[in-house]
C-alpha positions in Angstrom: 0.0 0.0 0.0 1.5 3.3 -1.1 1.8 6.1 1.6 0.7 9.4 1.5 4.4 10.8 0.6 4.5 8.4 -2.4 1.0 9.4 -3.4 1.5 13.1 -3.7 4.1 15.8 -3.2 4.1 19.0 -2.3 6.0 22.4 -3.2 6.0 26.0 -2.9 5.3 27.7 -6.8 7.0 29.9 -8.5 6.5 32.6 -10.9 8.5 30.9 -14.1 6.1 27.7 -13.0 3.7 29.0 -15.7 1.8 25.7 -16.1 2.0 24.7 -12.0 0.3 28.5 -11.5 -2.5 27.7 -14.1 -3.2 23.8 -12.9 -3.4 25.6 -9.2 -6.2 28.0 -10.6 -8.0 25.5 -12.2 -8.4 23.4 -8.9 -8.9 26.5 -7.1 -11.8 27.2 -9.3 -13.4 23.5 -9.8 -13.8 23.5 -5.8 -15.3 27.2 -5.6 -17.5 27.2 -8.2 -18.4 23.7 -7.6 -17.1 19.8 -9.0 -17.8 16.0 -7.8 -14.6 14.7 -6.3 -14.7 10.8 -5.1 -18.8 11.0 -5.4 -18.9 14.0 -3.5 -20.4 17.4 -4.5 -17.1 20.0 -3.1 -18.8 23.6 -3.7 -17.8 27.0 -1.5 -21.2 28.8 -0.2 -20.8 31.8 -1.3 -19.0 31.9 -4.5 -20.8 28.4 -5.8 -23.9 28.6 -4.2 -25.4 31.4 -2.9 -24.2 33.7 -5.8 -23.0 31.1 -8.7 -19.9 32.9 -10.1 -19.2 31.7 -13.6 -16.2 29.7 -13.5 -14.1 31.4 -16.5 -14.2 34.7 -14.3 -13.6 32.9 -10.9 -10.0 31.4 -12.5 -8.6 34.5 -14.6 -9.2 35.8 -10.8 -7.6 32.9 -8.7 -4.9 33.1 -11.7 -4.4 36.6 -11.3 -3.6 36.3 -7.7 -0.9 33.8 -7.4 0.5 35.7 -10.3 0.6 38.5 -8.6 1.6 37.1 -4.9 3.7 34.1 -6.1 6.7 35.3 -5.6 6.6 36.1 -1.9 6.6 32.0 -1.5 3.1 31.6 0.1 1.7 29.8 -2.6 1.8 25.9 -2.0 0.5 22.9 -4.3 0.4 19.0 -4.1 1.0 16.8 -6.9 0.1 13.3 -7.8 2.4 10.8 -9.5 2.0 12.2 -12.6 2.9 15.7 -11.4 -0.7 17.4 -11.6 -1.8 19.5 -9.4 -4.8 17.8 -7.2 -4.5 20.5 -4.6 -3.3 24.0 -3.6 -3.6 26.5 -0.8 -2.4 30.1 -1.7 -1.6 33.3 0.4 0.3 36.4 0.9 2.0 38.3 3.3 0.1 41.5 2.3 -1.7 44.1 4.3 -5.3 43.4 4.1 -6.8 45.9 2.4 -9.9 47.7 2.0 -11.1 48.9 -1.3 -14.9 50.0 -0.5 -15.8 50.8 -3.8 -16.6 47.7 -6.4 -13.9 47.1 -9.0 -15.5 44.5 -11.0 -17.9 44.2 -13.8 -19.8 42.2 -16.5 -20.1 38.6 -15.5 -17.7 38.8 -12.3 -19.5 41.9 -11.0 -20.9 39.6 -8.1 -17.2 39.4 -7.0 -17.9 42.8 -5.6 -20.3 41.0 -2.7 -17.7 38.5 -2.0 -15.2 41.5 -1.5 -17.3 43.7 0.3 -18.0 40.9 2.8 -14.1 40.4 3.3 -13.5 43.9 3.9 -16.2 44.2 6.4 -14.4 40.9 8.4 -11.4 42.1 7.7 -11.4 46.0 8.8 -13.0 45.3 12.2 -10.1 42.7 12.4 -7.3 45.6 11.5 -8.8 48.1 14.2 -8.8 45.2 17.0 -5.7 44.3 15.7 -4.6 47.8 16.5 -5.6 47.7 19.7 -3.8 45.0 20.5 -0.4 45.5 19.3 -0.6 49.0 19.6 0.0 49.8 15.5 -1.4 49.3 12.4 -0.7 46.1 10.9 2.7 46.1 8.3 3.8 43.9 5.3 5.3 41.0 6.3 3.5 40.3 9.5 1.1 38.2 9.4 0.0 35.2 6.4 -3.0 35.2 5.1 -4.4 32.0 3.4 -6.5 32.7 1.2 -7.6 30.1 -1.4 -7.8 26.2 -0.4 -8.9 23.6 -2.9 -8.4 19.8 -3.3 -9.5 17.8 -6.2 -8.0 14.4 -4.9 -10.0 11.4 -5.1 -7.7 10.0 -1.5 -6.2 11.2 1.3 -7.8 14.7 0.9 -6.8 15.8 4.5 -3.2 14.6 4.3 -3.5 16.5 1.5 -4.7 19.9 3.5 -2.6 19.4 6.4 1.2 18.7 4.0 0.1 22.7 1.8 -0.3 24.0 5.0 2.3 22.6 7.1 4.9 24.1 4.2 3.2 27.5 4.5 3.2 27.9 8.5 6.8 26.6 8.5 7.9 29.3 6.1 6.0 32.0 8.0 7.7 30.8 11.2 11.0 30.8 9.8 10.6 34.3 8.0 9.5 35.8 11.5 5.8 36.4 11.0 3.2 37.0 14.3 0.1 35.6 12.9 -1.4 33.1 10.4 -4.6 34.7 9.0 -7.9 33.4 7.0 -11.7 33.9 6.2 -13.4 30.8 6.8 -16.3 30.5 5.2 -18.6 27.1 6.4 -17.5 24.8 8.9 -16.3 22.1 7.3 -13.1 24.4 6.1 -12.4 25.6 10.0 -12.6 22.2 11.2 -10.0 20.9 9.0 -8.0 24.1 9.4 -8.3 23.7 13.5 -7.7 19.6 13.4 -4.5 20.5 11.1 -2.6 23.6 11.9 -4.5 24.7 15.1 -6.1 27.9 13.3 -9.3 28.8 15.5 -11.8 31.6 15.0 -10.6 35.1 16.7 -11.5 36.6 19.9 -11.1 40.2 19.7 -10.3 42.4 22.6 -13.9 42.9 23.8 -14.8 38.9 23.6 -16.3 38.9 20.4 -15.8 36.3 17.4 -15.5 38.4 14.4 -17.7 37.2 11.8 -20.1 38.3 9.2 -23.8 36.4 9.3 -25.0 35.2 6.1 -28.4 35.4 7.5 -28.4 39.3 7.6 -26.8 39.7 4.3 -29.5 40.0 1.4 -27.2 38.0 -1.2 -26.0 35.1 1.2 -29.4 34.9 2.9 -30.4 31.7 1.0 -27.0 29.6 2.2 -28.8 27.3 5.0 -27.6 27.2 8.3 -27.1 23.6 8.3 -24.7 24.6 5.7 -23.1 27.6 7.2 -23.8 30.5 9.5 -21.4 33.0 8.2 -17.5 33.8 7.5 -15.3 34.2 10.2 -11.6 35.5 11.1 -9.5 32.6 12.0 -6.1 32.5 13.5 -3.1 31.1 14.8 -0.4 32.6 16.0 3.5 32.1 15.2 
């Protein structure tokens, strides 16, 4: 019986990796916008269900990003035995940042409710986060994962803990305080807790930071027994 090391392997991308970078989108997308992996529908709730961004748009995007992030090292993938990609978890080192206006149009302009409901997480995170360290947060601090997706038809979990164990290593090793997501159903926070010990964030008052897809008009119809909302989750270096 092959282990999980012979199975698949794992290594951070690279910006001359051309076709790596486009095999990463293309998983990224296929689990976002929805695909059957090992008889079992994988789908994100907000991108692929509650607002059903076309899957062309939702790649050039996840493209775009490790393009542009790629070379700060944050950007992991696994490969099978015959060196595809079946699963990738990308990030950056970037301040988050708040845009507030919509930069997106056409076909992708639903993208704009995905990003407003980041920036609304992730400003009352950068204000608490102020508080507590006593400064605004800086490039280079913290790691924020941003994209997961596995298309593996075995060993999925190995699969999410060996992308993320590279990525936490590196941001140990390069100094960094915090590791950072946006966790968006529970099924992704338990793996990301069971795995690398990222739980959601308590700011200063006792609060979990999250946004409530109940009280948002576009995310309304996500059911509960689905997910409740997105939430800041964190682990620190």
């Amino acid at each position: 019986m092959q282990t999980v090391q012979e199975l698949y392997t794992y290594e951070i991308l690279t910006k001359d990796q051309t076709d790596l970078i486009e095999q990463a989108a293309e998983c990224l997308a296929k689990t976002f916008i929805g695909v059957e992996v090992a008889g079992k529908w994988v789908q994100e709730p907000i991108i692929g269900y509650a607002l059903q961004l076309p899957y062309e748009d939702f790649y050039q995007f996840t493209k775009e990003y490790i393009e542009a992030n790629v070379h700060q090292g944050y950007c992991a993938i696994a490969l099978d035995k015959e060196q595809k990609v079946v699963g990738a978890l990308v990030g950056d080192t970037n301040v988050l940042e708040i845009m507030e206006e919509d930069i997106f149009e056409g076909t992708f302009s639903n993208m704009n409710i995905v990003m407003h409901v980041l920036e609304d997480i992730d400003e009352r995170f950068l204000k608490d986060y102020k508080k507590r360290y006593g400064k605004d947060m800086e490039d280079g601090e913290v790691l924020h994962l941003f994209l997961l997706g596995v298309i593996a038809e075995h060993n999925r979990h190995d699969i999410v803990q060996g992308l993320g164990d590279i990525l936490v290593k590196r941001a140990k090793e390069e100094g960094l305080r915090l590791v950072l997501a946006e966790a968006t159903n529970p099924k992704s926070l338990r793996l990301m807790e069971k795995y690398h010990d990222l739980t959601k964030y308590v700011d200063i008052e006792g609060n979990f930071i999250v946004h409530k897809y109940e009280s948002n008009e576009h995310l309304s119809s996500i059911p509960s027994t689905v997910a409740d909302g997105i939430y800041i989750i964190v682990k620190e270096l």
